[in-house]
C-alpha positions in Angstrom: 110.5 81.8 86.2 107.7 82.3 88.9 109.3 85.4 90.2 107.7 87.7 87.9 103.6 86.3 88.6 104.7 86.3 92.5 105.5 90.3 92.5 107.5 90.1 96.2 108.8 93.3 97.4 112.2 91.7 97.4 113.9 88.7 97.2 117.0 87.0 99.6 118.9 85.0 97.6 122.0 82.8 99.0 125.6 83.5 97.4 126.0 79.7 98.3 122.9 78.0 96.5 122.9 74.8 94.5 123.4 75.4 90.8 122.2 79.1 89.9 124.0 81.1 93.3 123.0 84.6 93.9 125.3 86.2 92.4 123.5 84.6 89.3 120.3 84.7 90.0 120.5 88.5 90.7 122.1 89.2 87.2 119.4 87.0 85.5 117.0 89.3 87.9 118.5 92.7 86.6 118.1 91.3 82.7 114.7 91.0 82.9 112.8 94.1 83.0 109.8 92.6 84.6 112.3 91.9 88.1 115.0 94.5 86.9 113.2 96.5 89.7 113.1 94.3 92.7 115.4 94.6 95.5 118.1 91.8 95.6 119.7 91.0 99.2 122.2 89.1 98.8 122.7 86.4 102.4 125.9 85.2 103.1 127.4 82.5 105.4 128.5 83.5 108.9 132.1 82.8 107.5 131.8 84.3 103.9 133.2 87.7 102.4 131.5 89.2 100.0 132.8 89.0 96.6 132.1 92.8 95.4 132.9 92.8 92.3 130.7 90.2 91.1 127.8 91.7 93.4 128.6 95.3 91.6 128.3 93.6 88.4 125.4 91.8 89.5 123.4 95.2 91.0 123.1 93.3 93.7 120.8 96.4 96.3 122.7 95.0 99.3 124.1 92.1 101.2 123.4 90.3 104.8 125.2 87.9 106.9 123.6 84.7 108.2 122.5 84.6 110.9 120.6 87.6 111.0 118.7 89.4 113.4 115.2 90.6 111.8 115.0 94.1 111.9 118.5 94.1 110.8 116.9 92.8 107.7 114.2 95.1 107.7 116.3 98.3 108.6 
């Protein structure tokens, strides 16, 4: 995984991606003690509700709708 060498100050990941969704990616994030650290935002569809428990279990640090206004994101 790249996301360890690339350091980002926190990562948006889609609840709808192909394969590995958020939800996933975030766990696999929170394992790691190398990424355990890193904010994870979680972006959903204009039309999508948050499934909490698996975002809970995830340690998911928040969640944002698409579209999104930038300093939303930022705030």
């Amino acid at each position: 995984m790249k996301i360890p060498r690339s350091k980002p100050d926190v990562i948006l990941a889609d609840t709808q991606m192909p394969g590995k969704d958020g939800y996933q990616l975030c766990a696999e994030l929170r394992r790691d003690p190398a990424t355990a650290h890193i904010p994870v935002v979680l972006l959903l569809g204009n039309l999508e509700n948050l499934d909490e428990g698996r975002a809970r279990e995830a340690r998911a640090t928040g969640h944002i709708k698409k579209p999104f206004d930038t300093q939303s994101l930022i705030n």
